[in-house]
C-alpha positions in Angstrom: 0.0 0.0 0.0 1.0 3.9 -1.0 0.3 6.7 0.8 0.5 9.6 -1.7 0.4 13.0 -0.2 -0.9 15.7 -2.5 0.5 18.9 -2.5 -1.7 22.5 -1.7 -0.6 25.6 -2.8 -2.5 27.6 0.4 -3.0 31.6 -0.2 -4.1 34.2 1.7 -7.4 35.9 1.0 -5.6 38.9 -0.3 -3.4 36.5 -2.8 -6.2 34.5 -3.7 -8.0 37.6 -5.1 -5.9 39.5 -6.6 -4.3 36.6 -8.0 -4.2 36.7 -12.0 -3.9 32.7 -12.2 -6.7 31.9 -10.4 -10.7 31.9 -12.4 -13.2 33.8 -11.0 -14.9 31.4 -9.8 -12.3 30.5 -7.4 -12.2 33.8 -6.0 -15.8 33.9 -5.9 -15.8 31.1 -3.7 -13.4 32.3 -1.1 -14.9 35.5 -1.4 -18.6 34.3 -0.5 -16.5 32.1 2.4 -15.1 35.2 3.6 -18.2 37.0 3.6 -20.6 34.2 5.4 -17.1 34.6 8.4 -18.0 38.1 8.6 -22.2 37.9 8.8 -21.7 34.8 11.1 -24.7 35.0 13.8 -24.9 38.5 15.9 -22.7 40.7 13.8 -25.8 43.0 13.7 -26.4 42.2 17.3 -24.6 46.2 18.5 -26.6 47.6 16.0 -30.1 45.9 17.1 -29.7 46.4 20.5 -28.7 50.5 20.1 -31.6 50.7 18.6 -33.7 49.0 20.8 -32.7 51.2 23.5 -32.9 54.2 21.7 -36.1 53.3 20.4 -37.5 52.7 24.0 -36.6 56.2 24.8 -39.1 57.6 22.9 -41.8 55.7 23.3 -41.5 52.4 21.0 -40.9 50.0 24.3 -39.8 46.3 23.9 -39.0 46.4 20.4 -39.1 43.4 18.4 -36.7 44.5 15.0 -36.6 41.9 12.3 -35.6 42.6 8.8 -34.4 41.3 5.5 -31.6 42.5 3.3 -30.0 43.7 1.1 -30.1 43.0 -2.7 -33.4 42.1 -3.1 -37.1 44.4 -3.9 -38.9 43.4 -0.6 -36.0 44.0 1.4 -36.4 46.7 4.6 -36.8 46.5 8.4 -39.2 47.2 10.6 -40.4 46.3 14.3 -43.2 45.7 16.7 -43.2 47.0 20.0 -45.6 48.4 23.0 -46.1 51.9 23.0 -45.6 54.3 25.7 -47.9 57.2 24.8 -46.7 60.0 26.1 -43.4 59.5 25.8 -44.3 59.7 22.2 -46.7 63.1 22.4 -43.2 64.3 24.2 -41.0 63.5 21.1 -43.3 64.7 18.9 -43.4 68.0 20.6 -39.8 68.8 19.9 -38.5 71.1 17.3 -35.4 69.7 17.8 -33.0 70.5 14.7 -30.9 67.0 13.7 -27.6 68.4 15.2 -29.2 69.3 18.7 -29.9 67.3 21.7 -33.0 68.3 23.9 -34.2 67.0 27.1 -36.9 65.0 27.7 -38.2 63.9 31.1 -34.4 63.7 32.0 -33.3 61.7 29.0 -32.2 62.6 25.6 -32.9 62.1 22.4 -30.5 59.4 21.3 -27.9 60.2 18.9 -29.6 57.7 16.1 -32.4 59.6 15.5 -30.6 62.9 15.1 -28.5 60.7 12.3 -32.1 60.6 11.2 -32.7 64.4 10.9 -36.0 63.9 12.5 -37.4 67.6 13.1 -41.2 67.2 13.9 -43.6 69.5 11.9 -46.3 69.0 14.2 -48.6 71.4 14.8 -51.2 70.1 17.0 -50.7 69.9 20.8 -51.1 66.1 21.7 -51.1 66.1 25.3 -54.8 66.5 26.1 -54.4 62.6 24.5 -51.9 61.4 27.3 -55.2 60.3 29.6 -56.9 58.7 27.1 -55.1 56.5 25.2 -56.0 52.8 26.6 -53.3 50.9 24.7 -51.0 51.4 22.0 -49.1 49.3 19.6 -46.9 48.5 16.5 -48.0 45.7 15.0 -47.0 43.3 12.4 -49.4 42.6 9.4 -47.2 40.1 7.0 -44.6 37.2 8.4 -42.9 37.3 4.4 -41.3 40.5 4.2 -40.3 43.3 7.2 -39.9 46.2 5.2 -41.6 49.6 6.5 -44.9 48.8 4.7 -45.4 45.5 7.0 -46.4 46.9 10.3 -48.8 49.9 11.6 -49.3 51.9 14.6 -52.7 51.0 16.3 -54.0 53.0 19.0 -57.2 52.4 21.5 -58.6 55.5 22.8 -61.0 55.8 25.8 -64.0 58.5 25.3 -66.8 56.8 27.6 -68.5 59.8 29.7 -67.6 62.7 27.2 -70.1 64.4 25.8 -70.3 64.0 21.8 -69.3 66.9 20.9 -65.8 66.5 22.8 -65.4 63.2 21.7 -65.8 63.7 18.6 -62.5 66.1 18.7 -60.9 64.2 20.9 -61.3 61.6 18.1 -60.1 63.9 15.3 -56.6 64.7 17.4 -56.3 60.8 18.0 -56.2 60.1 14.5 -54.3 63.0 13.8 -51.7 61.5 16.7 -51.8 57.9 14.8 -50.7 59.4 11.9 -47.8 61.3 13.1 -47.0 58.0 15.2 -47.3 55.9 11.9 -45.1 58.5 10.0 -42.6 58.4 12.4 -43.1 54.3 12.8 -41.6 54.4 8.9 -39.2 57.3 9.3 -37.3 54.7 12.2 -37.9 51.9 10.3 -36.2 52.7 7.2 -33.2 54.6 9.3 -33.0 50.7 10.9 -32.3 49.3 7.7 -29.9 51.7 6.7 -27.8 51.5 9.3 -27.8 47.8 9.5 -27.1 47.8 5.5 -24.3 50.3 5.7 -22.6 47.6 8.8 -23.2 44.6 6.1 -21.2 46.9 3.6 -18.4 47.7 5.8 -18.2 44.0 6.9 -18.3 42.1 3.3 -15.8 45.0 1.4 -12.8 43.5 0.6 -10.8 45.6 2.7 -12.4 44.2 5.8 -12.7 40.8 5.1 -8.8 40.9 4.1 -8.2 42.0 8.1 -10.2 39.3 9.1 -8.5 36.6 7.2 -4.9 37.6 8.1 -6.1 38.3 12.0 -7.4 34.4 11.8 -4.5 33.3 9.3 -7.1 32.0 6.8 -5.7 30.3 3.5 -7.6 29.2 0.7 -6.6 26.7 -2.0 -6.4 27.0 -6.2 -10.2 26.2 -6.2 -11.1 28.9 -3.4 -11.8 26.5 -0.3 -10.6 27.2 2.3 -7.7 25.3 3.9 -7.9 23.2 7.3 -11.0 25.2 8.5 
């Protein structure tokens, strides 16, 4: 019996894409390696969970974010979450301009939605809502896709012992507060999705994923697998 040992010629990832021997599929293959090292589970986990938080600070409590992405029509991201009203009818109140910061029952308005340029427009005074609103909500309407368009903000008011005329206003400026809330729900949304896009595009550009392979010494061979992992 033989034992016949075949040589490899191993490359880095740098040398394997940039080499002129090599076919493109080759360096497809270590690329799309290189690239699945880099999106491994929770490298969107900072991202999430800043937004989560920030999110909570205005109102959007316990938020759910899911989302899809990115080369596809469909794609976006969106979230469900329990709604703390008047934290809300606060946020909406500001006139904030994207570069400032502005208190808000001792907090601030986190740096994320200032990336957002969010300046409300709103010119109806909300807080004649704040003892009113029974429950609100974002909910999800489709399980396929979690762009902006697959959730809503749903609000319950309660007008039992008003008189008609009154709760028929009070009506009027609750719909006028869901649709600011739902504008806003979209707004957030699509600022998600952008900044979890712009991570995936730093992480999978070349430049990146060559750090990564030379901090974890990976080599690939002349058919782009890689070697000993």
């Amino acid at each position: 019996m033989k034992t016949i040992t075949k040589t490899i010629t191993a490359r880095s990832y740098q040398e394997t894409i940039e080499s002129i021997t090599l076919s493109s599929r080759a360096k497809d293959k270590a690329r799309q390696w290189m690239i699945e090292s880099a999106t491994d589970e929770g490298w969107n986990e900072f991202t999430l969970d800043e937004w989560k938080t920030d999110l909570s600070q205005i109102g959007f409590e316990n938020a759910e974010i899911a989302f899809n992405g990115f080369w596809s029509q469909g794609d976006g991201a969106s979230f469900t979450a329990d709604c703390d009203a008047s934290k809300l009818i606060e946020f909406l109140k500001s006139t904030a301009a994207p570069t400032e910061y502005v208190g808000m029952d001792g907090n601030y308005i986190p740096y994320v939605l200032h990336q957002l340029g969010w300046k409300s427009s709103q010119s109806e005074n909300f807080s004649a809502l704040k003892d009113y609103v029974g429950s609100a909500k974002v909910m999800r309407s489709s399980s396929r896709y979690f762009h902006e368009n697959t959730c809503s903000f749903e609000i319950e008011l309660f007008v039992d012992g008003f008189e008609s005329n009154e709760a028929n206003a009070m009506g009027e400026l609750c719909d006028k507060f869901e649709s600011a809330c739902e504008s806003l729900r979209k707004e957030l949304s699509k600022a998600i999705y952008k900044a979890l896009e712009r991570d995936y595009n730093y992480l999978t550009e070349d430049e990146h994923l060559i750090e990564l392979a030379e901090a974890n010494d990976y080599l690939f061979d002349e058919n782009g697998n890689p070697v000993g992992e």
